[in-house]
C-alpha positions in Angstrom: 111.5 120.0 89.3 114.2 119.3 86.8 117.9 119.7 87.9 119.8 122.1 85.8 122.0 120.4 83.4 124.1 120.9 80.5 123.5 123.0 78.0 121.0 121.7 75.5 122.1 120.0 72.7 120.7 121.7 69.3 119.1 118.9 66.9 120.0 118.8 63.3 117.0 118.9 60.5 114.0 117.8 61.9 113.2 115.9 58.7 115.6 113.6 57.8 116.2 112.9 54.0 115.2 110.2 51.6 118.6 109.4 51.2 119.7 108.5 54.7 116.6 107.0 55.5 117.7 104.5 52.5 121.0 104.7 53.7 120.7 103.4 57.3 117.9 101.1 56.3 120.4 99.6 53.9 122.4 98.6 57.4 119.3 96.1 57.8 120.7 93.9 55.1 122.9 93.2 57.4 121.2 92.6 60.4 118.8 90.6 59.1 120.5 88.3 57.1 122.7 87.8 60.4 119.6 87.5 62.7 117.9 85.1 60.5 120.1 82.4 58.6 121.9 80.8 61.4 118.4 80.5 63.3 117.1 79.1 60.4 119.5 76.7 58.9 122.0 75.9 61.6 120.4 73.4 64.0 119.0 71.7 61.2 122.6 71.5 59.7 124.2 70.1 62.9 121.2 67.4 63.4 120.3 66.8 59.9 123.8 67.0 58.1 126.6 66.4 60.7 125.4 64.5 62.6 125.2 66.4 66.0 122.6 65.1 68.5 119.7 67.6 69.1 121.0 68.6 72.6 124.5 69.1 71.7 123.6 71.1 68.9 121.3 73.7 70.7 124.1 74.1 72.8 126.6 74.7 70.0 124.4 77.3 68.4 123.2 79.0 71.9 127.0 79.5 73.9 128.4 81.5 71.1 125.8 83.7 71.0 125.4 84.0 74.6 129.0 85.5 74.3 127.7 88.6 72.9 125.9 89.1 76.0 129.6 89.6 77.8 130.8 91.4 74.6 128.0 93.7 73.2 128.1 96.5 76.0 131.7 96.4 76.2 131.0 97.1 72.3 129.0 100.0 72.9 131.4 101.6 75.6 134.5 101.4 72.7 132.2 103.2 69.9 130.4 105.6 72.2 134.5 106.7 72.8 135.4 107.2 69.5 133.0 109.6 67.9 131.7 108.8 64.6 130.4 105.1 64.1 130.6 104.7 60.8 134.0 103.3 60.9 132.8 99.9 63.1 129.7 99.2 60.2 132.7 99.5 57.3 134.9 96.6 59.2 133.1 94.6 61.1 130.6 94.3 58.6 133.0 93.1 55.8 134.7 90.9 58.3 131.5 89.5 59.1 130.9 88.2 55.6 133.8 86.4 55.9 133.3 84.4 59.0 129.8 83.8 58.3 130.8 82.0 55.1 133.5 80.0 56.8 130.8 78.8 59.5 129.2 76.6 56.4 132.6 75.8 55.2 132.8 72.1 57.4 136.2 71.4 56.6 136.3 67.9 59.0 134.9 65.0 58.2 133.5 63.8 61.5 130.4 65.4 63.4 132.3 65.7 66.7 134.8 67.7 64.9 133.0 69.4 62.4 130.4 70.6 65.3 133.2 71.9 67.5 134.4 73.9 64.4 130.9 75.7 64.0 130.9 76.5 67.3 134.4 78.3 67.0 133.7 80.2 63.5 130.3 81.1 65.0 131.7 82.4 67.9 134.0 84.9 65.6 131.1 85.7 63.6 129.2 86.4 66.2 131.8 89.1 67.6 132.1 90.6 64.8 128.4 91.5 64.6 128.4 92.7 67.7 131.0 95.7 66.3 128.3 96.5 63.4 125.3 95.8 65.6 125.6 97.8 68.6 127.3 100.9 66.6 124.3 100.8 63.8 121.5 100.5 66.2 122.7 103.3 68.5 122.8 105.7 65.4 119.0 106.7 65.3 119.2 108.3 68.6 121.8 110.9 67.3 120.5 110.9 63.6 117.1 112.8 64.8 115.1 113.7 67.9 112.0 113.9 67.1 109.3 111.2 68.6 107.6 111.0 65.1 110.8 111.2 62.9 112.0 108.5 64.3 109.0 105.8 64.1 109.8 107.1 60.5 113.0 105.7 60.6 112.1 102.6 62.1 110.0 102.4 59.6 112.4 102.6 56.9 114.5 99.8 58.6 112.0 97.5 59.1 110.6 97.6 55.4 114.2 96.5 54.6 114.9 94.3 57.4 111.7 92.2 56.3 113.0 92.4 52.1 116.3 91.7 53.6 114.9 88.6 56.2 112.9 87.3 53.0 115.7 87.4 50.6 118.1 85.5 53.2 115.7 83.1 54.7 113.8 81.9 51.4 116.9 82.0 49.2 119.6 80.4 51.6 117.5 77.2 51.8 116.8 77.1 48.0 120.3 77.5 47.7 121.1 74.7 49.9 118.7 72.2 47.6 119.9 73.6 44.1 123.7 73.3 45.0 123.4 69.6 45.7 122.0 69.8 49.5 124.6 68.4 52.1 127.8 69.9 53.2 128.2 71.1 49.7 125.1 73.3 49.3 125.4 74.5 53.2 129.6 76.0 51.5 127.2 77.5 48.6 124.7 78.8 50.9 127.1 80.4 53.4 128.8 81.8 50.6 126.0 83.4 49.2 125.0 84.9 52.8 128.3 86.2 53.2 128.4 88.3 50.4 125.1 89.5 50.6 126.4 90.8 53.9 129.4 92.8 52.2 126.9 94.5 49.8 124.8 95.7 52.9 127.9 96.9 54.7 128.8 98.7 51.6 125.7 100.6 51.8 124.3 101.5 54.6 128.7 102.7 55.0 128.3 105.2 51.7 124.9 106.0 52.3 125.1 107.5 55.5 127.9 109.8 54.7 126.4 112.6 54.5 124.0 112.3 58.0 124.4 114.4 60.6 124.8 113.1 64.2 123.7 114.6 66.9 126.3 114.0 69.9 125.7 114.6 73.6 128.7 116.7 75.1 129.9 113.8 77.5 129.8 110.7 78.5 130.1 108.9 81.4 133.5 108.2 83.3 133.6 104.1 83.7 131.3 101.4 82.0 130.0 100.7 85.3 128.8 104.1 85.9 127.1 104.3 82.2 125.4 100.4 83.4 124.0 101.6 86.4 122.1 104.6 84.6 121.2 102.3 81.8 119.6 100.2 84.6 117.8 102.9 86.6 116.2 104.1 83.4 112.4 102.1 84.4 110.9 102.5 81.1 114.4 100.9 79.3 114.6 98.3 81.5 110.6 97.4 80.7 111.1 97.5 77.2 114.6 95.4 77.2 113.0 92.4 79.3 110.0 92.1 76.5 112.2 92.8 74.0 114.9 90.0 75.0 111.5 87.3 76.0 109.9 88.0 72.9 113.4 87.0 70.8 113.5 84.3 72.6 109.9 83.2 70.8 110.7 84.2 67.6 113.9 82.9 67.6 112.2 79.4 68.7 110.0 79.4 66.1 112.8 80.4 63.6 114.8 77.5 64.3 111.5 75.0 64.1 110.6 76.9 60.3 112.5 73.6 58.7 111.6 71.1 61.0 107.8 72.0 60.4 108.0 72.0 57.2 109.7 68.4 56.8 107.5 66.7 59.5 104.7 68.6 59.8 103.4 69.8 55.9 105.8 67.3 54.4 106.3 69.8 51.4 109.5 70.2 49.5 110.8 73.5 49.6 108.0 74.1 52.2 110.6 76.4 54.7 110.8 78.4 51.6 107.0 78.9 51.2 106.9 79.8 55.2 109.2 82.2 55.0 107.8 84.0 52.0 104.7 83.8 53.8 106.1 85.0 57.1 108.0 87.9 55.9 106.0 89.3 52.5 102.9 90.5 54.1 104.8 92.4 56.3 106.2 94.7 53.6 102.4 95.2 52.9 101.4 96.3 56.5 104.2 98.6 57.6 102.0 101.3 56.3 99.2 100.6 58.5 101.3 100.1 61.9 102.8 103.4 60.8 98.6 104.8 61.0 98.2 102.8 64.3 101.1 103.9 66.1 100.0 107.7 64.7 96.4 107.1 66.6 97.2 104.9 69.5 101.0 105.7 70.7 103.8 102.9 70.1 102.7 101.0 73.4 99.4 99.9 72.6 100.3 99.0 69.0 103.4 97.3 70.1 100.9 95.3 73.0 98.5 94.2 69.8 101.3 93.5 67.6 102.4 91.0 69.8 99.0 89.4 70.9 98.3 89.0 66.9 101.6 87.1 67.0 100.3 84.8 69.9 97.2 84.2 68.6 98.4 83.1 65.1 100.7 81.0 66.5 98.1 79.0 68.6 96.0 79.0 65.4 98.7 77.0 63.8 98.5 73.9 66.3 95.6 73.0 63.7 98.4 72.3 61.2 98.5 68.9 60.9 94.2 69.1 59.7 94.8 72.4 57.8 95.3 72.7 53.9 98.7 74.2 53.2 97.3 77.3 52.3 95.5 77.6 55.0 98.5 77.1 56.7 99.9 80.1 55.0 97.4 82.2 55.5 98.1 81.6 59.6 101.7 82.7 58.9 101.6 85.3 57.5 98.9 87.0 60.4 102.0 86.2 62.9 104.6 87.9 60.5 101.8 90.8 60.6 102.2 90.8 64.2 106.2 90.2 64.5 106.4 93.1 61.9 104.5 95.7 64.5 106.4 94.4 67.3 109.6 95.2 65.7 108.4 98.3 64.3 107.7 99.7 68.0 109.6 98.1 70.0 112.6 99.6 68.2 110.8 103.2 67.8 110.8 103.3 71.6 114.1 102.4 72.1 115.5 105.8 70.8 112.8 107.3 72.6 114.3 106.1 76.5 117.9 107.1 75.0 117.0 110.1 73.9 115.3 110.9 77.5 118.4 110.0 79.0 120.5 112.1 77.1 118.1 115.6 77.7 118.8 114.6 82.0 122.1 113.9 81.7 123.6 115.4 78.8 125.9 112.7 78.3 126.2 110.7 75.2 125.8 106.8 76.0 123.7 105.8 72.9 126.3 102.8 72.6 125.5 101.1 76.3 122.0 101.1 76.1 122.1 99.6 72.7 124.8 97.4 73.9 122.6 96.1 76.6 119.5 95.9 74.3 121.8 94.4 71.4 122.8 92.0 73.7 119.6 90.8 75.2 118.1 90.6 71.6 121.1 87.8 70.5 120.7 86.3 73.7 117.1 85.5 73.3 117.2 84.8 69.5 120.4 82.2 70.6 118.2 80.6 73.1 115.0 79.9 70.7 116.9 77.4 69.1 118.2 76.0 72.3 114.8 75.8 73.8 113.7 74.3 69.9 116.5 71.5 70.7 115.7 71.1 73.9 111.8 70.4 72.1 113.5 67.5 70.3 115.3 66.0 72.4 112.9 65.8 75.0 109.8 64.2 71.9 113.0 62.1 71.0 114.3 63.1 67.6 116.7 61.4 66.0 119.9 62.8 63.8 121.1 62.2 60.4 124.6 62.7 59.1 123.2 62.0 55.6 122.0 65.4 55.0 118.4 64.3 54.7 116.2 64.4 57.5 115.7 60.7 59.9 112.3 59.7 59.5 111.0 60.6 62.9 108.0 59.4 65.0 104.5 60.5 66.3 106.0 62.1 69.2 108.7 63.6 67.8 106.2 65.3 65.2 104.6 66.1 68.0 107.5 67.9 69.8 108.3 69.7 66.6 104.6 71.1 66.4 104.5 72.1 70.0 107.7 73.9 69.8 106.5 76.2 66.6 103.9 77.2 68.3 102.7 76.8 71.6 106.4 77.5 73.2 106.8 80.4 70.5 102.9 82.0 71.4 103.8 81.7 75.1 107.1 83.8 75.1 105.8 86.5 73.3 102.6 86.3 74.4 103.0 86.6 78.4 106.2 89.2 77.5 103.9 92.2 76.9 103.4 92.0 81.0 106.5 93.1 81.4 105.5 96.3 79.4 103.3 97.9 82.6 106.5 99.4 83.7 107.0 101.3 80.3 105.5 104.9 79.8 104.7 105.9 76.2 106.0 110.3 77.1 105.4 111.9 73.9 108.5 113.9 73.5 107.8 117.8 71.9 108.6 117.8 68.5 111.2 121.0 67.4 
C-alpha cells in the first residue's frame, strides 16, 4: 500500500527538444574537460616536471579532491534552496576556468613549493566544480520524467562528454609538447583548458534557457534529514558504491595513460594516440548501448559494459609483446565498455531520484547528486593516488627536468600492473555491489 502523499506533481513535455538536449549536453564540456585533464596530466607534472616524489604527489592530487566529498552535498542542499540552477553553472563555471589555468601556472621555482601551490589552486578549482557539478547533474531529474526520455538525455551527454574527454585529453598533452614541454607548455596547456571550460559554461548556461523544470513542492527541513532518506533509498545506495569503485578504476588508469605510454609503448605522443583510441569509438557505439539498454533494461547493459571494460583491460597486460595497434585496438574495446557504464549508470541515477520524489513529494534532486557527485571525485581522486601508490611501491624515480627518469624493469612493471590489472579489478568486482539495485520501469505519461 502506498501512503497518501502530496499532490502529484504534473510533468512538462514528455519529449524534450533538440535544443536542450544540445543545451545540457553542452554542460559536458565542462565536466569532462574537468574530470579528465588533471587525471591525466597532473601526477605526471608533479613527478616528471617538479620534481615531487611519487607518494607525495598522489597525495597532493587525491586530498583536494577528497574535499569535495565534505563540500559536494553541502552544494546540493544550497542549490536545491534556491530554485533555478542555472545561476551556479553561469559562475562557478567561469570561475572554474580561471582556477584551473592557475593550477598549471607554477609560479615557484622549487618542487616543495611549487607542489604545495598545486595542491592550494587545485583545491579552489576543485570547489568551484563542485557549484557547477552537483547543480548540472541534478537537472535531468526535473528536466523530464520519463524512464526512456531520460536514457535519451544521457545519451546526449555522453556523446558530448566523450567529444569533450577526447578534445581535452588528446589536445592538452599535444599542447604540452608543441609549447615547449616543461613548466611552460603545462601554463599553455592550462590555459587552453581553462578557456575551453568558459566556452562550455557559456553554453550549456544559454542553451538551457528555455527548459522547463519540473520542481517537487518541498523539500526537506535539515541536511541531515534529506541524508538519511538519500541513504535509505536501497537501489541509490547500490548504484552510488559501484559508481564511486568503478571511478576509482578509471581514474587509476587515467592517471597511468602517460606513464604507459612513455615506459611501456615508448611512442612519442603515444598518450595522445590512447586517448583518441579510448574515447573515439565510443562516439561510434552510443547508438548501440542506446538499442541494448532498449532490449535488456539499463542493469544488465550497465553489468556488460563494465565486464567488457575488465576484460579489455586484462587483455592489455600483453602490451609489452603486442604491436601498437594492436594495442589500440584493446583500448578502444575498454572505452566501448566505460562508454556503456557511463551511459547507464547515469540514466539510473535520475531514475532512484525521481522514485524518491513521487513518495515524498519533496524536491532533493541536489543531495542525491551531491552525494553521487561526491563519491564520483572521490574515486576518480583516488585512481591517481592508488597509480602513485603503484610507483612508489615498483620504485619510480622523479624528474624535475620535465622529461621523464629512465626507470627500471620493475618500475615498468608497476606502471603496467597499475593500467590494468588494479584498473580491471575495481570495476570489474564493482558490478557486485549492483544485486542490491532494481531496474522498476517507471510508466511513461
Amino acid at each position: 500500500m502506498t501512503a497518501a502523499g502530496p499532490s502529484p506533481v504534473v510533468p512538462p513535455t514528455s519529449v524534450l527538444p533538440r535544443g536542450v538536449l544540445a543545451g545540457y549536453a553542452l554542460g559536458s564540456v565542462v565536466t569532462g574537460a574537468f574530470g579528465t585533464v588533471p587525471g591525466l596530466l597532473l601526477l605526471p607534472y608533479l613527478t616528471d616536471t617538479l620534481g615531487v616524489a611519487a607518494g607525495v604527489s598522489g597525495l597532493l592530487v587525491l586530498l583536494p579532491k577528497a574535499w569535495d566529498v565534505l563540500v559536494n552535498p553541502v552544494v546540493g542542499r544550497i542549490s536545491d534552496r534556491r530554485g533555478s540552477r542555472r545561476p551556479f553553472l553561469l559562475i562557478a563555471g567561469l570561475l572554474l576556468g580561471v582556477l584551473f589555468a592557475a593550477i598549471f601556472a607554477a609560479p615557484f621555482a622549487s618542487g616543495a613549493a611549487s607542489g604545495a601551490y598545486v595542491a592550494v589552486a587545485f583545491l579552489a578549482a576543485a570547489t568551484a566544480f563542485a557549484f557547477f557539478q552537483v547543480p548540472y547533474v541534478a537537472m535531468p531529474a526535473e528536466l523530464t520524467e520519463g524512464y526512456a526520455e531520460r536514457t535519451r538525455l544521457m545519451t546526449w551527454r555522453i556523446a558530448v562528454l566523450a567529444l569533450a574527454v577526447l578534445v581535452s585529453g588528446a589536445v592538452a598533452p599535444l599542447v604540452v609538447e608543441m609549447s615547449g614541454g616543461g613548466r611552460e607548455g603545462h601554463r599553455w596547456s592550462g590555459s587552453f583548458i581553462g578557456a575551453l571550460i568558459v566556452v562550455g559554461t557559456l553554453a550549456t548556461f544559454f542553451g538551457t534557457r528555455k527548459a522547463e523544470s519540473r520542481t517537487a513542492t518541498e523539500s526537506e527541513p535539515s541536511l541531515r534529514a534529506q541524508l538519511r532518506v538519500a541513504g535509505g533509498n536501497a537501489p541509490f545506495r547500490a548504484l552510488l558504491i559501484c559508481w564511486i569503485v568503478q571511478a576509482a578504476g578509471i581514474g587509476t588508469m587515467l592517471a597511468g595513460v602517460k606513464y604507459f605510454a612513455d615506459h611501456v609503448l615508448a611512442q612519442e605522443a603515444g598518450s595522445t594516440f590512447l586517448f583518441a583510441a579510448f574515447v573515439g569509438p565510443a562516439l561510434l557505439v552510443m547508438p548501440l548501448w542506446t538499442i541494448a539498454g532498449r532490449r535488456h533494461g539499463k542493469l544488465r547493459s550497465l553489468v556488460a559494459a563494465s565486464l567488457l571494460f575488465t576484460a579489455g583491460a586484462l587483455a592489455l597486460l600483453a602490451a609489452p609483446v603486442l604491436p601498437p595497434v594492436a594495442v589500440y585496438l584493446i583500448v578502444a574495446l575498454v572505452g566501448a565498455g566505460y562508454a556503456g557504464q557511463q551511459v547507464f549508470a547515469l540514466a539510473m541515477l535520475p531514475d532512484c531520484i525521481a522514485r524518491d520524489t513521487e513518495r515524498t513529494g519533496r524536491r532533493q534532486a541536489g543531495v542525491f547528486t551531491g552525494l553521487w557527485t561526491a563519491g564520483e571525485t572521490f574515486g576518480l581522486a583516488l585512481g591517481p593516488g592508488v597509480f602513485a601508490v603503484m610507483l612508489q611501491i615498483f620504485g619510480y624515480v622523479s624528474s624535475a627536468t620535465g622529461e621523464p627518469a629512465v626507470q627500471s624493469d620493475t618500475a615498468r612493471l608497476g606502471v603496467l600492473l597499475g593500467f590494468t590489472v588494479v584498473p580491471a579489478a575495481l570495476v570489474g568486482t564493482a558490478v557486485l555491489t549492483l544485486r542490491g539495485y532494481r531496474d522498476v520501469r517507471r510508466s511513461e505519461s
